[in-house]
Every structure is written in C-alpha cells, then in structure tokens.
C-alpha positions as CSV (number, residue, x, y, z in Angstrom):
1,X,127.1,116.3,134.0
2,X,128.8,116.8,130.7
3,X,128.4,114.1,128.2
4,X,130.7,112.8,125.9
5,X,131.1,114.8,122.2
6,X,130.6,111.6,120.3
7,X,127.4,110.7,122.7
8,X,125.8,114.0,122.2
9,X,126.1,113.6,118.4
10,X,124.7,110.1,118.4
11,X,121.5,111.5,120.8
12,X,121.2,114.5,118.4
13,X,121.0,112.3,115.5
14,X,118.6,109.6,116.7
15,X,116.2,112.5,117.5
16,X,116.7,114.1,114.1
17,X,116.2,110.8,112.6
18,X,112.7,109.9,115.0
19,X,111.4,113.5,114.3
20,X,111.8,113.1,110.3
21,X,108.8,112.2,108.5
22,X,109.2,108.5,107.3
23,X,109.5,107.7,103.4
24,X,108.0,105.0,101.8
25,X,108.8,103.5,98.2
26,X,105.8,101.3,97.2
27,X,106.6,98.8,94.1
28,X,102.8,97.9,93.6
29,X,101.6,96.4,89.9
30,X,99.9,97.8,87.2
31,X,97.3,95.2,86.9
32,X,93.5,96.1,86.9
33,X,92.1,92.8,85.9
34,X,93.4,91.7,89.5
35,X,93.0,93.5,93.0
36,X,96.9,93.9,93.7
37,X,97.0,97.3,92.1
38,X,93.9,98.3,94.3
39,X,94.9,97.3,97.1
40,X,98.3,99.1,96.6
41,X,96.4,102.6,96.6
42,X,94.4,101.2,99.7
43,X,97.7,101.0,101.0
44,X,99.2,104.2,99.6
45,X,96.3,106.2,101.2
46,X,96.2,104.1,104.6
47,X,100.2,105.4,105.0
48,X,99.8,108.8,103.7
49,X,97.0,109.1,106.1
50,X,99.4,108.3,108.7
51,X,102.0,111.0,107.7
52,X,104.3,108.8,105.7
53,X,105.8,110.2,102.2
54,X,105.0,107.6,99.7
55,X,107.0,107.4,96.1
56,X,105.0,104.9,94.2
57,X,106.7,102.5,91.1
58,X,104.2,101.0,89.6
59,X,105.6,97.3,87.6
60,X,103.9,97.0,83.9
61,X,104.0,95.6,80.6
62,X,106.1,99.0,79.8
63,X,108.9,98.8,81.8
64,X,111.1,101.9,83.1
65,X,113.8,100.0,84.6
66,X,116.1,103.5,85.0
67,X,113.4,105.3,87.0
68,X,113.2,101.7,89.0
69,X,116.6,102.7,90.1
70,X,116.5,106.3,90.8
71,X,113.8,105.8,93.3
72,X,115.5,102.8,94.9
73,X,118.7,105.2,95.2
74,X,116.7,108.0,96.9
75,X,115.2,105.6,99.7
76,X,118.3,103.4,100.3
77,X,120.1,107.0,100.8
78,X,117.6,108.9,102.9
79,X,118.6,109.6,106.3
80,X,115.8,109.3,107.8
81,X,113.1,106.5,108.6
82,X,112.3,104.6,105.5
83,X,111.2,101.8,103.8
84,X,110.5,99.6,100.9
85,X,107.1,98.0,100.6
86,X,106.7,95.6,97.9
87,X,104.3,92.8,97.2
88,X,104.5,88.9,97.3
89,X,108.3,89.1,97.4
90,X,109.4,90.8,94.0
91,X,111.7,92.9,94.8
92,X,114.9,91.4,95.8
93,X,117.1,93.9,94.5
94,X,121.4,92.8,95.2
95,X,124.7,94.5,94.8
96,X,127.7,93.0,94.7
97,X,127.6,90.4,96.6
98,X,124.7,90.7,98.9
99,X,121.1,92.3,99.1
100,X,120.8,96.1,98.7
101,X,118.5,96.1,101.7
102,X,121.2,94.3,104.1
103,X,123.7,96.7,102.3
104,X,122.1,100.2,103.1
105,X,120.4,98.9,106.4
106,X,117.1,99.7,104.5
107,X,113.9,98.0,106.0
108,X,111.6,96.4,103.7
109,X,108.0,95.2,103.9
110,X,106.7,92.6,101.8
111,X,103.4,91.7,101.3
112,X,102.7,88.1,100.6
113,X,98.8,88.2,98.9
114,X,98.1,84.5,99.1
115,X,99.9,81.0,100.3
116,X,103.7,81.7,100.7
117,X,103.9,78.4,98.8
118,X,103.3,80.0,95.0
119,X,105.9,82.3,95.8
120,X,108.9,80.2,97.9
121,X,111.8,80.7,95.8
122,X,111.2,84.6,96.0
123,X,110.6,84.4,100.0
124,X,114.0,82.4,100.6
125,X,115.5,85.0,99.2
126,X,114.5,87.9,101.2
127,X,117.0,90.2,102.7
128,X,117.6,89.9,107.0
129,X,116.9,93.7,106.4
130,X,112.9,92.6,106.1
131,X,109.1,91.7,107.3
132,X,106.9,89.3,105.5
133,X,103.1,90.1,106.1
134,X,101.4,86.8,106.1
135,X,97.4,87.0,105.2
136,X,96.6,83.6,107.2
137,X,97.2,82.6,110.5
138,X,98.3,79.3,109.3
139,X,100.6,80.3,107.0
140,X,103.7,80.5,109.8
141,X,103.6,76.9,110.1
142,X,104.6,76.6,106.4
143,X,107.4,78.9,106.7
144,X,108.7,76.4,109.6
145,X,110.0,74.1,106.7
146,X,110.7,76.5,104.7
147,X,113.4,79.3,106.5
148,X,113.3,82.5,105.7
149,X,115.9,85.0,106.1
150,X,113.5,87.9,107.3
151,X,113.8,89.2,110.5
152,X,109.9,89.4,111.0
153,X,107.1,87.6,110.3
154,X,103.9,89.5,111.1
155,X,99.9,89.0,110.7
156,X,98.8,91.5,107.6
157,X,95.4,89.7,106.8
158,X,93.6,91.0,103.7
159,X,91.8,94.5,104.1
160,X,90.1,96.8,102.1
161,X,89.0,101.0,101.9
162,X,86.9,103.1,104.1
163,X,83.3,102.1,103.8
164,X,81.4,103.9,101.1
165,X,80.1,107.4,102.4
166,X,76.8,107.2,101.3
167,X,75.8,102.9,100.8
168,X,72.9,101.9,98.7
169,X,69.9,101.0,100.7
170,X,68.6,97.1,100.0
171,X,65.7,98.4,97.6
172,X,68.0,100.5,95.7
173,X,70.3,97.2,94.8
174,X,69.6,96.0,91.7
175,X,72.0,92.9,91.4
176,X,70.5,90.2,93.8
177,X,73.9,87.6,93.8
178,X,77.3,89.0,92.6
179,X,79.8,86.0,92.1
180,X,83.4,87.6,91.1
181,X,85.9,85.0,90.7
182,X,87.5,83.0,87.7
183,X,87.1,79.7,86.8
184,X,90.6,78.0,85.5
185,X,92.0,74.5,84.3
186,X,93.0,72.4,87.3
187,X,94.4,68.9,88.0
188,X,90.9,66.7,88.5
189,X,91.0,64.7,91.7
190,X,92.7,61.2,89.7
191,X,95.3,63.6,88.5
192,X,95.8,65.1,91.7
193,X,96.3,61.2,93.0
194,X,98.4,60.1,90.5
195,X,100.7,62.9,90.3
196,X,101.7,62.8,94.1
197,X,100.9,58.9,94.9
198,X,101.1,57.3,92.0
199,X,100.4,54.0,91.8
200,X,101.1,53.5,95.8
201,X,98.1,52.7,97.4
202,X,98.5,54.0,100.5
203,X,99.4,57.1,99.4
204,X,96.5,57.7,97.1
205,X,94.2,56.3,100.1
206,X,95.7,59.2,102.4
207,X,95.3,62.0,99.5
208,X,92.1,61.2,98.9
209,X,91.4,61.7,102.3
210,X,93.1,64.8,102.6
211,X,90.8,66.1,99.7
212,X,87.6,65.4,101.2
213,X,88.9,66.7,104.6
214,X,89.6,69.7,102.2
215,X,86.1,69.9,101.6
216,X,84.8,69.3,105.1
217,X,86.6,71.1,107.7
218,X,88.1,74.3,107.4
219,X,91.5,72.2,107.9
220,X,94.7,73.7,106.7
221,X,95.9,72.4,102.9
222,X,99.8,72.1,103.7
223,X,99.2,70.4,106.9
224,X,96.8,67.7,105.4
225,X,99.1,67.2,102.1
226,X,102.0,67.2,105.0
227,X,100.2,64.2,107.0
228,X,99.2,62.1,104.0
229,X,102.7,62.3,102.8
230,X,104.5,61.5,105.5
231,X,108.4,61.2,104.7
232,X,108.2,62.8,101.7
233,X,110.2,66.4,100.9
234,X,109.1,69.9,101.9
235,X,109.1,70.5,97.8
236,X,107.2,67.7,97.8
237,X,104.3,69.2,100.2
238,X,104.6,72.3,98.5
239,X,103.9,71.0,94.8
240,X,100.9,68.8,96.3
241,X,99.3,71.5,97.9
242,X,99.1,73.7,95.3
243,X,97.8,71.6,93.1
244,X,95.2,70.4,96.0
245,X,94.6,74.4,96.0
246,X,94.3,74.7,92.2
247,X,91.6,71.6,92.1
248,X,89.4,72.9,95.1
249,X,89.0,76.6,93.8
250,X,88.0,75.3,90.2
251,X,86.0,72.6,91.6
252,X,83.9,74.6,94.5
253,X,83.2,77.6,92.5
254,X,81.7,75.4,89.7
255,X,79.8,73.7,92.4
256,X,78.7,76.4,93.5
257,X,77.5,78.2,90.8
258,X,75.6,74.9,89.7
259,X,73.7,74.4,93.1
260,X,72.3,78.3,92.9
261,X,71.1,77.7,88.8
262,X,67.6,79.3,90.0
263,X,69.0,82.4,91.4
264,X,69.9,85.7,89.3
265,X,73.6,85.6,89.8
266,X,75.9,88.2,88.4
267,X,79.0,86.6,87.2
268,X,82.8,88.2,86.6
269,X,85.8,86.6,86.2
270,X,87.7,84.5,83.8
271,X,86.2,80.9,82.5
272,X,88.6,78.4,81.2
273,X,86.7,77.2,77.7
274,X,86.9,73.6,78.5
275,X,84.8,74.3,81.6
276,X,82.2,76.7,80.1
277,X,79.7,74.0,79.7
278,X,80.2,72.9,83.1
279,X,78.6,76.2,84.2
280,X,74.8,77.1,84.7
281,X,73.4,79.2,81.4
282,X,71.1,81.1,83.4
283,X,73.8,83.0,85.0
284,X,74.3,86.6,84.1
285,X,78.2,86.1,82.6
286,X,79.7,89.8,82.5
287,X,83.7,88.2,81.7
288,X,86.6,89.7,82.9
289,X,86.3,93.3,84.4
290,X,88.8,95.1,86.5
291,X,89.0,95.0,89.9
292,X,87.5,98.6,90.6
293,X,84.8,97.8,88.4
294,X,83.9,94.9,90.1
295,X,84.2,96.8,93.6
296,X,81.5,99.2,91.9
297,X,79.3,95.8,91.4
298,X,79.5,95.0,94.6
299,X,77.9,98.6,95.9
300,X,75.1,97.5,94.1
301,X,74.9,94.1,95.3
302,X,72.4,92.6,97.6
303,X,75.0,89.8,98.4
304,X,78.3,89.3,97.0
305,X,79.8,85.2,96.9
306,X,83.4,85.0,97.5
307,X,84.5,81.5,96.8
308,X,88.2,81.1,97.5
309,X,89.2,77.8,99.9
310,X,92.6,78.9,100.2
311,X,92.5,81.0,103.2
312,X,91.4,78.2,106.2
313,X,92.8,81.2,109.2
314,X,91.9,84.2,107.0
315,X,90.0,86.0,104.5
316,X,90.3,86.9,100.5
317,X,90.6,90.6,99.8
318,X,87.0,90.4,98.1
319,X,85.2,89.9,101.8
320,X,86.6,93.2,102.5
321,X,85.8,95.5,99.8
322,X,82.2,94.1,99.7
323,X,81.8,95.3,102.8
324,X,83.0,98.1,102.4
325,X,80.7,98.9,99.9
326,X,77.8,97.9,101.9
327,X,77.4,94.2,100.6
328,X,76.2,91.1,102.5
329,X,79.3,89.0,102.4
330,X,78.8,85.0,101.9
331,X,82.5,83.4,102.2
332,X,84.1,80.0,102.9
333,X,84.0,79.6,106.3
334,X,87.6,80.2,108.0
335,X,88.9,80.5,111.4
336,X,89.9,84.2,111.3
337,X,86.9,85.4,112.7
338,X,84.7,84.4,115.6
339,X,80.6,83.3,114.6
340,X,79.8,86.8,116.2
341,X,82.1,88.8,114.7
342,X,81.3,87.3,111.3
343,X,77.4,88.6,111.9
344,X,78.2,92.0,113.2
345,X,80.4,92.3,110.0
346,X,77.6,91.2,107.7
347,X,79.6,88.0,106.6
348,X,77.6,84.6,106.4
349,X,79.6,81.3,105.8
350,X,78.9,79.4,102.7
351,X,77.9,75.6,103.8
352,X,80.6,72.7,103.3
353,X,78.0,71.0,101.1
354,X,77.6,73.3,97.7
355,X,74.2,72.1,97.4
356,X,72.9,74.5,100.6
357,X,74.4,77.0,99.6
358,X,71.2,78.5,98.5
359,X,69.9,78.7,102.7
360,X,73.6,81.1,103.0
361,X,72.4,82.9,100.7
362,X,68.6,83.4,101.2
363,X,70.0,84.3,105.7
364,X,72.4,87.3,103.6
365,X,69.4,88.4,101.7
366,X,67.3,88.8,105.1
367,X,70.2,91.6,106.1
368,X,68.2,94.8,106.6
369,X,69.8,98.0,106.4
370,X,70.3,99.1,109.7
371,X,72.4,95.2,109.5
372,X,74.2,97.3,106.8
373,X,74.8,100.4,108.6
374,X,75.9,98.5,112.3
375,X,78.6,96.2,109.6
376,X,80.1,99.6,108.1
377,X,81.0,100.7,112.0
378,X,82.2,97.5,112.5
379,X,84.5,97.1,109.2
380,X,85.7,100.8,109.7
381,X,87.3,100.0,113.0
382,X,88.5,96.5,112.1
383,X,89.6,96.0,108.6
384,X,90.2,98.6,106.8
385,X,94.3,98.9,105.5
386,X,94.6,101.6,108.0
387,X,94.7,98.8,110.6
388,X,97.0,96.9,108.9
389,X,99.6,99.3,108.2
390,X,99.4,100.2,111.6
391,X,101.0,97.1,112.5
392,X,103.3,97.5,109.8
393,X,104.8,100.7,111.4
394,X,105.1,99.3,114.6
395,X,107.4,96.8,113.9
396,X,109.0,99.3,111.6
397,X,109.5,101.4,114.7
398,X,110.6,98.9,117.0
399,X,112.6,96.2,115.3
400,X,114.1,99.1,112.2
401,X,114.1,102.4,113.1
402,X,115.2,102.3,117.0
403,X,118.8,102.3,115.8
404,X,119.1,104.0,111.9
C-alpha cells in the first residue's frame, strides 16, 4: 500500500525526532549556603545518566543575562526532544504577548522545593507548555484554590545522590548528633493570633487550635489554617499558613535543641541573634556552612536531626543525603512513608512532644552497621534523583514529546 507523501514525511520525522538524544537546559542557583545548587547537580548527573544532554545556567549574584538568552534560543530551537528544567517556578520567560514555552511548543519542568504557597505568584504564571513537581503529597490540594496553568502536576518528592561508596563504620563516627538547620525570627503564637483573627474570638479560638493540632498530628498546615478560617480568602489561607509555617520551624527546632542540652550535638545553620540565648550553650555551634559541607558532616555522623514540620506527606532534602551518606536519620514524622519503610531506610520519627526526643535519638544510636548497610540498598533503589527524574521523563515522553 503506498502512503501518502505528506504522511511519510510526518512518520519520518516523528522517528527522527524519538531517536534524537533529548536536551535539557537546567537554570539551577548558585547558592552553597543552601541545598538547591546540590541538588541541581544530583539532578544534572541523575539525567546525564539517563542519556540526556544537559546545558547548565547557573543564576548568581554575577549575572550573565546575554548567555541566559543564547542557551534559552538553542533549546527552544532544537528539533528534537527537549526541555527546560528550572526550580521553584523562576523562569517564566515571555515574548510578545505570551510565554516563550507555549510559543516554541517547548516543555518545561519546574521544580517546586517546598510549599507551593511561598512561591504562588510565580506558579500562576507558568506556561500550559509545563509540569510542576510537587515534593508533598498534600500539596495538590493547595493548588485546588489556587489554578495553575500547567498541564501536569506530578509527585517529585525530595531525593538525594548515590549512597557513599565506602560509609563510615559506627566506631569510626566521631560526631554523635548532627542538627543542620537555621534558626530565624518568626511571628510568636499571639502574633500569629492577632494577625489573622484579630480581636474575634472565635477566630483566635480556632487558630489556636490549628496550632496545637500543628504540633500534634502530622495534619496538613493549609488545610487546618483553611478550616479555622472558614469564609475567608484563598490569600487569606495562604498568608496564615506561612506564617503558621515560619512560627513552628523556629519554635520546634529551639525546642528541640533545648530538650537534648545533655547530648553532644553538632550544630550548623543560621541563628537569628534575638534567639541565641534561647538556645542550649552546650551545643557544638559550627554557623553557617555550605550545603556540601554539611553533607560531609553527615558521613561522619552517628545520627543526623532534621527538624523541618513543613512536609506533613513528604520529606526535606536533608533525610535524603544523610542517608546517603550512611547516617541514622531522625525526622518529623510524615505520612510519606510507611513505619516499615522508615526502619529499613534507617529513619526514626522524632516524638510530637520535644521533650522525648532524647528516646528517638538514643533507638537511632542503637543502629548497627549491617542496619547501615541493609538502609544504603534500600535508599539506592528508592530515593535517589535517579528515581525521580525517571518520572520526570515519562511524562515528558508521554504528555510532550509524542507529538513535537
């Protein structure tokens, strides 16, 4: 049977285009005293290592806006699969009238590192042409109120590297508790009240229960601050549960770091001066150190502390490279995973109560390390970014690159 000219051209160049080797532009940051630029090489490598062509612009105090643009020209004009993956929503580049995505039918991932609420505007602006990568499994349900134009929403929970070739063994460890985490100004509980129910009574009754619930269950923020404000605005849920956010990270971590006074604890991170004397002064206080620093702390941790509330139906990068550099992992507990996949990883959730944290800590020490060795297997298969970007090119290849 003889086929059509034109439909013969089409077929040739869909299979041209499927059998090209897919390009990738990464916009990552240049920002070691945060994990963002890390995890944009953990990326980077995780893609490579799947046969994708990676261009890399890296954002930075030193801005080289022209070479911005010659790399966005090559992808948008490259024939063959491509895309554009970017981080929490920067990169929302327009001509004319209309996004340069939508305009050169050029895919674009964007990874969203924490609540979609600190970075709304930027999200309602995303192109059709797009994914969003959601870290939580909660977070959807915020983006119900708040439409976005993307065509895909997908799962990309936090991840981290391959596990460390060679681990430490327990004995060779010689930081017992590894807390990495700053410590900033936040709105104290009465100024969390009286900013979203001021002087209504029934309001601040239904917001100080949503705080303690906070505390207690592993409930999620934006639906608590949703039900205790009931008739109020989507903006209005959004600015009270970031501040909710804001108040329980400053407020658990200094909790925390009080109730374990009488172990060694290894701090980084960032402490707001007003809350310095807040803080234990037995702890070891190393300040702010990059990110890959602090990943080579936790390879010589017996247990790393990751303190972050935020993530009810997920997990904080952190959990992930400490256990990829052989660390017992205690967290906030979180939905995300099972009880039994949490002990096979080597994760141990931190109490509700600060003041037990200590018996969390003291079950993480017990790890042996065969423990240590059985988590690594576990991690490798489960949560490294080469998992994650595998379900990043799937919907590439089935909602993008089906019809160029």
């Amino acid at each position: 049977m003889d086929y059509p000219p034109a439909l013969c051209k089409v077929s040739r160049f869909l299979m041209e285009f499927m059998m090209t080797k897919p390009r990738c532009l990464l916009i990552a940051n240049f920002a070691p005293l945060s994990s963002i630029w890390d995890m944009g090489r953990g990326m980077r490598t995780a893609l490579e290592n799947a046969d994708v062509s990676v261009m890399e612009y890296l954002r930075s105090d030193f801005p080289n806006e022209g070479l911005n643009r010659i790399m966005v020209k090559m992808i948008a004009e490259f024939k063959g699969p491509r895309f554009v993956l970017d981080i929490n929503a920067n990169e929302n580049y327009r001509v004319q009238n209309g996004s340069l995505y939508d305009a050169y039918r050029l895919p674009r991932m964007s990874f969203i590192t924490d609540s979609p609420l600190r970075h709304m505007a930027k999200i309602q602006a995303m192109p059709e042409h797009s994914i969003l990568g959601l870290v939580d499994g909660d977070f959807p349900d915020i983006l119900a109120d708040f439409p976005c134009p993307s065509r895909c929403q997908i799962p990309f929970p936090h991840a981290g590297p391959p596990p460390a070739p060679a681990p430490l063994s327990n004995d060779q460890r010689d930081i017992p508790v590894l807390f990495v985490g700053n410590i900033t100004s936040a709105p104290s509980q009465d100024d969390f009240l009286t900013r979203h129910g001021g002087s209504d009574t029934g309001l601040r009754k239904a917001l100080s229960q949503a705080v303690e619930a906070a505390r207690e269950t592993d409930a999620p923020l934006y639906a608590l601050c949703k039900a205790a404000l009931p008739g109020k605005s989507p903006q209005d849920w959004l600015a009270a549960t970031n501040d909710l956010e804001s108040h329980l990270i400053s407020t658990r971590r200094i909790a925390l770091l009080n109730s374990l006074k009488h172990h060694k604890i290894v701090y980084c991170g960032v402490i707001d001066p007003s809350l310095r004397t807040a803080l234990p002064g037995t702890m070891e206080d190393r300040g702010a150190v990059t990110f890959e620093d602090a990943a080579d702390l936790m390879g010589r941790a017996r247990v790393l502390i990751n303190s972050s509330p935020s993530f009810r139906n997920g997990a904080h990068e952190r959990v992930f490279y400490g256990l990829s550099r052989g660390a017992s992992v205690v967290t906030e507990p979180s939905r995300f995973l099972t009880p039994a996949q949490a002990t096979t990883l080597g994760i141990t959730p931190l109490p509700f109560a600060a003041d037990r944290a200590a018996t969390a800590i003291d079950q993480a020490m017990a790890r042996t390390d065969d423990d240590r060795h059985t988590a690594q297997a576990h991690y490798a298969r489960t949560h490294t970014w080469t998992q994650r970007m595998e379900t990043v090119l799937t919907c590439l290849k089935d909602q993008f690159w089906t019809t160029p």
